[in-house]
C-alpha positions in Angstrom: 39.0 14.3 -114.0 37.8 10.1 -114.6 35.6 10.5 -111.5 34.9 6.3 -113.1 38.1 5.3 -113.1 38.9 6.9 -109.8 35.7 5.2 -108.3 36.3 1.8 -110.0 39.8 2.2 -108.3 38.7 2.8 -104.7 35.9 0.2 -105.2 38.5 -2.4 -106.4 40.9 -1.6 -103.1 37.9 -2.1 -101.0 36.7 -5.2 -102.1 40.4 -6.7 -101.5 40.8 -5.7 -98.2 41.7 -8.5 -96.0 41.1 -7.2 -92.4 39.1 -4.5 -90.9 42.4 -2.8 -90.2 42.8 -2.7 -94.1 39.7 -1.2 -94.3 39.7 1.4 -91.6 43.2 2.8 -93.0 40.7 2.7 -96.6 38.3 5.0 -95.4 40.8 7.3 -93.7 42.6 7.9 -97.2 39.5 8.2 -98.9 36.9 9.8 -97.2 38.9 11.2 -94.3 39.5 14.7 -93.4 42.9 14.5 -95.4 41.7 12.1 -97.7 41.3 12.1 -101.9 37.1 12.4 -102.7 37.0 14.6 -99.4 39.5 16.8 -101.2 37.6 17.1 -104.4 34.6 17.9 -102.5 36.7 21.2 -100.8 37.3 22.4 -104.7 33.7 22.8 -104.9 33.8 26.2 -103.5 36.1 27.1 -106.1 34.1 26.4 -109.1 31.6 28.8 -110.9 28.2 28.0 -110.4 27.9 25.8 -113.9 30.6 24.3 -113.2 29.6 23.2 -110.0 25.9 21.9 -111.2 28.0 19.6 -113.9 30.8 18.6 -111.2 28.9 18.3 -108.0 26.8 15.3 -108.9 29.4 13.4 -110.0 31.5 13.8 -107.0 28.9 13.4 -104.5 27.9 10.0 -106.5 31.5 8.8 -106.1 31.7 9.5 -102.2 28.2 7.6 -101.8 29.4 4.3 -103.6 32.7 4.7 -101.8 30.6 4.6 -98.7 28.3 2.3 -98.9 31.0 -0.2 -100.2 33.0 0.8 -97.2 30.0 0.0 -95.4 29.2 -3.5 -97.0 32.9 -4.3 -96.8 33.1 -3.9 -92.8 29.9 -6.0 -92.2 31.6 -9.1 -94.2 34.9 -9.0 -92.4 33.2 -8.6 -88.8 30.3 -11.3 -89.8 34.0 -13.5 -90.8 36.2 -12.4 -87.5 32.8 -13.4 -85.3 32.5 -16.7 -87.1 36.1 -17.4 -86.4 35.7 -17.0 -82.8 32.9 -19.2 -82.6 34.8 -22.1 -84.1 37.1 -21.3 -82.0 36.1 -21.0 -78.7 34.5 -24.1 -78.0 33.0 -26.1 -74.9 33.1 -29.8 -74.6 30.0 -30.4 -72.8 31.6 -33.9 -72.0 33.8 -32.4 -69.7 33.3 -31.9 -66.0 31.7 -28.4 -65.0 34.3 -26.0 -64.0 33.9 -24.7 -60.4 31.4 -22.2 -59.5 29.5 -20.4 -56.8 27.4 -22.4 -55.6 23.7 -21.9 -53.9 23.2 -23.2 -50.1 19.9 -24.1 -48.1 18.9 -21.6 -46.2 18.9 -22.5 -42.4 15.5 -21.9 -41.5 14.9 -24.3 -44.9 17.2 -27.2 -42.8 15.6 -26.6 -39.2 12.3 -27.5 -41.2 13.7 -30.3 -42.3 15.4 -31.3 -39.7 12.5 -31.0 -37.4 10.1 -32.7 -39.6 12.7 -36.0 -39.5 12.4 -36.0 -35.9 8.8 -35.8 -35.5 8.7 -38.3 -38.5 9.8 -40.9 -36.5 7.8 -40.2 -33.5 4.6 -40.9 -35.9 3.8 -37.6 -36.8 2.5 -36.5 -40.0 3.1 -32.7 -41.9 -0.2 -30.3 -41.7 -0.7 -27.8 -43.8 -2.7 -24.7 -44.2 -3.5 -21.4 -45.4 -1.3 -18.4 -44.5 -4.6 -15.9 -45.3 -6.6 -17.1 -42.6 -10.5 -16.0 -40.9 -11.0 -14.6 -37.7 -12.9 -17.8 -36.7 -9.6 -20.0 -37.3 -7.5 -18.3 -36.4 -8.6 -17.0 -33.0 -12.1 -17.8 -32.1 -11.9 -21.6 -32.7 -8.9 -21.5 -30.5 -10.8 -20.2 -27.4 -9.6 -16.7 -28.1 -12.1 -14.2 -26.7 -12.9 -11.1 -28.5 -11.4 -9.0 -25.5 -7.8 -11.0 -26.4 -5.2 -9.2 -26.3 -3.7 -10.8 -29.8 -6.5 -9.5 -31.8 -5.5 -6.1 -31.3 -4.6 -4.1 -34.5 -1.2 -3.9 -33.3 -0.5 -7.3 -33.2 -2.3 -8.5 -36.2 -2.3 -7.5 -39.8 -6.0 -7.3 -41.0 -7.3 -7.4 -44.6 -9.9 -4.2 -45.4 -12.1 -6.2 -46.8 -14.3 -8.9 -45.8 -14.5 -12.5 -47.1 -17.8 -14.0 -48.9 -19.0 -15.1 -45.5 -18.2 -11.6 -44.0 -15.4 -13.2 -41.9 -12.7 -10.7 -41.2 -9.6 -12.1 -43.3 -6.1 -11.5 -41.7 -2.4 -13.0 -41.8 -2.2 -15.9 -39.7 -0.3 -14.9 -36.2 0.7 -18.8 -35.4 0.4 -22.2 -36.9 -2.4 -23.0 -34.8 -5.7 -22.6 -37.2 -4.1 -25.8 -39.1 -4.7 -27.8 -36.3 -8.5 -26.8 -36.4 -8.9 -27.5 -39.9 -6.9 -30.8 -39.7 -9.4 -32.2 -36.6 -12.2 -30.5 -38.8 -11.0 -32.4 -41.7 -9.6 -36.0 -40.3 -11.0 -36.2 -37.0 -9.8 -38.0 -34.2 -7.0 -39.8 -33.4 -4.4 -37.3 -34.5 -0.6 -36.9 -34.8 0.5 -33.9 -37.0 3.1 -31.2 -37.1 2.1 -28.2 -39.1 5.4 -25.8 -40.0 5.2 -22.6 -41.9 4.9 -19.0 -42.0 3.3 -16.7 -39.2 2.8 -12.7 -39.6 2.6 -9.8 -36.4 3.3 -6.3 -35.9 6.8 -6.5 -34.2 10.7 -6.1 -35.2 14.0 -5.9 -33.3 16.9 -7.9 -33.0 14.8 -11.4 -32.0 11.6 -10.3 -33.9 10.5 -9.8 -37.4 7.0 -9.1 -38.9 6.9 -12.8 -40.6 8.5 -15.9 -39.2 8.5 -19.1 -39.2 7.0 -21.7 -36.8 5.8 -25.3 -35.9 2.5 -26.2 -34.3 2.2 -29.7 -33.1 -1.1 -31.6 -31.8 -1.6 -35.2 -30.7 -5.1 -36.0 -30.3 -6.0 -39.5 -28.9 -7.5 -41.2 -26.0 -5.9 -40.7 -22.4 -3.6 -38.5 -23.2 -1.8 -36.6 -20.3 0.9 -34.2 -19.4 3.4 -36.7 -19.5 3.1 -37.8 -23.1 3.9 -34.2 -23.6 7.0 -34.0 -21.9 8.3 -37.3 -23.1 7.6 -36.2 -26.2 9.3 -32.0 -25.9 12.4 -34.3 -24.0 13.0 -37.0 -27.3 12.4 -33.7 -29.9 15.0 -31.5 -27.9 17.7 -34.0 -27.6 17.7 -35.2 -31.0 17.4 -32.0 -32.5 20.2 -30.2 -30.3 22.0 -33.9 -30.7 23.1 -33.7 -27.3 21.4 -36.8 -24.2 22.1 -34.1 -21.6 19.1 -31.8 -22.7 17.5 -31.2 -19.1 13.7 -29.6 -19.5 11.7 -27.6 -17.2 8.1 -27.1 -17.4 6.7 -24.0 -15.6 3.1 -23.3 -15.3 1.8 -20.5 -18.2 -1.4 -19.5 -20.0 -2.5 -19.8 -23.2 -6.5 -19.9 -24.2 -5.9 -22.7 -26.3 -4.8 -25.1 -23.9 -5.6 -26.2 -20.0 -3.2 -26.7 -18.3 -0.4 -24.7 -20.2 3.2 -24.4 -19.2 6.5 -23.2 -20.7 9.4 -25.0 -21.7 13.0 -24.1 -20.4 16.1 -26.1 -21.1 19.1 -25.7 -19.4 22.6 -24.3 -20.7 25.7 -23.8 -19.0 28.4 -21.3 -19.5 31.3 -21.8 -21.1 33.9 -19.1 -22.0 31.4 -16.0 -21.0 29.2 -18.3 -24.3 25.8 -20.3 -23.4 25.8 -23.7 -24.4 22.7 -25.8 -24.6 22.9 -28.9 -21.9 23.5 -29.7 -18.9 21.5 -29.3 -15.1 21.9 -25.3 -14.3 20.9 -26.9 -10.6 24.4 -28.9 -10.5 26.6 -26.0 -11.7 26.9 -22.5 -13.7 24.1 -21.4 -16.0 20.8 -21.4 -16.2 17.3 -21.6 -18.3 16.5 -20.5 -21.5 12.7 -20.5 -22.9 12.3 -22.7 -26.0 8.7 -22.9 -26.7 5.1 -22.8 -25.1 2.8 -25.9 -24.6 -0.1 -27.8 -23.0 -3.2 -29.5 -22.7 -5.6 -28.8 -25.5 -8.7 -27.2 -23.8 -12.4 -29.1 -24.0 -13.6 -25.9 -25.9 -11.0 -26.4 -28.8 -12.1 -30.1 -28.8 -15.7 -29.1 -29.0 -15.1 -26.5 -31.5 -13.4 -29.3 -33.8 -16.6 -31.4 -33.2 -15.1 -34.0 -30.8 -16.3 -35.0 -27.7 -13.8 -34.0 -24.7 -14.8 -36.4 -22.7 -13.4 -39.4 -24.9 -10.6 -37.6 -27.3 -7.7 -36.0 -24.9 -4.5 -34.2 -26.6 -1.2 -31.6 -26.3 -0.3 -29.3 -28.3 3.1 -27.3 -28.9 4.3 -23.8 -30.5 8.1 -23.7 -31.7 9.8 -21.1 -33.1 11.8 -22.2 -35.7 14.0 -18.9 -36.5 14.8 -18.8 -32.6 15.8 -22.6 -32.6 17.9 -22.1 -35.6 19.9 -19.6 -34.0 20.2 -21.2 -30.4 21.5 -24.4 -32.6 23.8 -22.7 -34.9 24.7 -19.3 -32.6 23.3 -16.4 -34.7 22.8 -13.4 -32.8 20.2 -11.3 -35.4 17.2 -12.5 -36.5 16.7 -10.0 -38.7 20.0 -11.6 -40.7 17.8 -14.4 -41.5 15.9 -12.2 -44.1 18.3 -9.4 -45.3 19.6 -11.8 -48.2 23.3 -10.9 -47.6 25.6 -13.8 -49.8 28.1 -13.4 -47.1 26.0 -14.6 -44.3 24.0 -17.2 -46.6 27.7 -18.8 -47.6 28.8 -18.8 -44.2 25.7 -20.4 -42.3 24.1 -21.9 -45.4 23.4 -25.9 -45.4 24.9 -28.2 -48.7 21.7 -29.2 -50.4 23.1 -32.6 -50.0 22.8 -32.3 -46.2 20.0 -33.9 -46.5 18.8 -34.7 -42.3 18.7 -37.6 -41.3 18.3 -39.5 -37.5 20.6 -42.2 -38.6 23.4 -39.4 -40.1 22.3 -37.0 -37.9 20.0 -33.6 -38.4 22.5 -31.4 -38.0 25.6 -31.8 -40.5 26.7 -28.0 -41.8 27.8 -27.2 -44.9 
């Protein structure tokens, strides 16, 4: 047999195929179970063993060219066929985007916001601080005795280790210690909000083990009790956008401040549902506790290296998850940090929402 002439054939075929259909049906006739070299390489077995060292070679050569040109073949016509769809499936950048999912701010992102344009026109300035914090900032500066409650183990997450100073290093439990290292920093007189992250030991339905709140301070010169609750009044009616906000104060205890009292606003019922506003003494409802407050106490002062007797001040704790849900009636606050698209799409703010007191803080998505 012209095992050249039979391979020259086959090569020839190959090299003319058009498509990879072509060339698939190729190496079915040649080198498929049925096909032409896989037949000659069955007679083998029929051969006597000269014959066989005299026709094997040749055979086997012929399969291996028909192969690899089989082979070089295929990766032409697919490099072609991918080629063709590139030309052809073109975008014209020019265009508009097509519609698509699209991201929201998170709520607790807007409250922040929205909280920091309120205060922003009151005069108040945004604090910062760190979220690993020292024992002395955190609780000690703040009139927190070692016998306090708070700096149990179960209320506080503690670092193993101690700091260069040998300060016990924890995760701050409130916003607090940035007031310290603001009066510590700027001195007095003082108008700041300081918003972020806070870390304890606790989780249900209203608590987590990290949330988020706002500390505010005002330290100046004959400050009283009054400034305070003008001040909680103007935040709580622009915030809930409503001039019927009516706020209780009720005395409380806090080590940080002297005197301290809590903050209630009213709510009526309506439909078995709590709304925020209205006088609970002139009809159906009642009081719901917003945040704690008061009087910043002489030791803080003198810890901050100011002299009580001439700089005065308030001070405020807000918790921004709970205000986000009595604003915007979520039920779970552990929803706020499960990451479900659902929920984020449903009570997520436009990031064009931007808050404003003219526009209004409030505007959803």
């Amino acid at each position: 047999m012209d095992y050249a002439a039979t391979g020259q054939e086959a090569l020839s075929r190959i090299a003319e195929a058009s498509d990879l259909e072509t060339l698939e049906a190729l190496r079915v006739e040649f080198l498929g179970k049925q096909g032409s070299i896989s037949g000659l390489l069955k007679t083998l077995g029929k051969l006597d063993p000269e014959e066989r060292k005299v026709e094997g070679p040749k055979i086997h050569s012929l399969r291996e060219n028909v192969s690899d040109a089989l082979t070089s073949r295929k990766d032409v016509l697919e490099t072609a066929v991918l080629n063709a769809r590139l030309a052809a499936e073109t975008i014209d950048l020019s265009l508009p985007a097509p519609e698509a999912p699209r991201g929201t701010v998170h709520p607790i992102s807007q409250v922040m916001d929205e909280i920091a344009e309120i205060f922003a026109d009151l005069g108040f300035s945004v604090a910062t601080g760190p979220e690993i914090e020292d024992d002395w900032h955190n609780f000690t500066a703040l009139n927190m005795p070692e016998s306090h409650p708070a700096r149990a183990m179960h209320d506080t997450f503690y670092f193993p280790d101690r700091d260069a100073k040998n300060r016990e290093m924890l995760l701050r439990t409130h916003t607090s210690p940035v007031q310290m290292r603001t009066m510590l920093a700027q001195g007095a007189p003082l108008r700041i909000i300081a918003p972020g992250r806070v870390y304890r030991s606790d989780s249900d339905a209203t608590h987590t083990p990290m949330f988020h709140q706002v500390e505010g301070l005002v330290i100046d010169k004959d400050v009283h009790l009054g400034h305070l609750k003008w001040t909680l009044e103007t935040f709580l009616k622009a915030f809930f956008e409503r001039e019927d906000i009516v706020l209780r104060l009720r005395p409380s205890y806090f080590p940080f401040t002297e005197p301290s009292v809590e903050a209630d606003i009213g709510f009526t019922l309506i439909d078995g549902k709590r709304v925020i506003g209205g006088d609970p003494s002139k009809g159906e409802g009642g009081w719901m506790e917003v945040l704690g407050s008061g009087m910043v106490n002489r030791r803080v002062i003198e810890f901050a290296g100011l002299d009580p007797d001439e700089w005065q001040g308030f001070a405020f704790g807000i918790g921004i998850d709970r205000l986000a849900m009595l604003k915007y009636g979520m039920d779970d606050l552990r929803a706020f940090f499960d990451g479900d698209v659902r929920w984020l799409s449903h009570y997520g703010f436009s990031a064009l929402d931007v808050p404003t007191l003219s526009g209004g803080v409030g505007t959803p998505a």
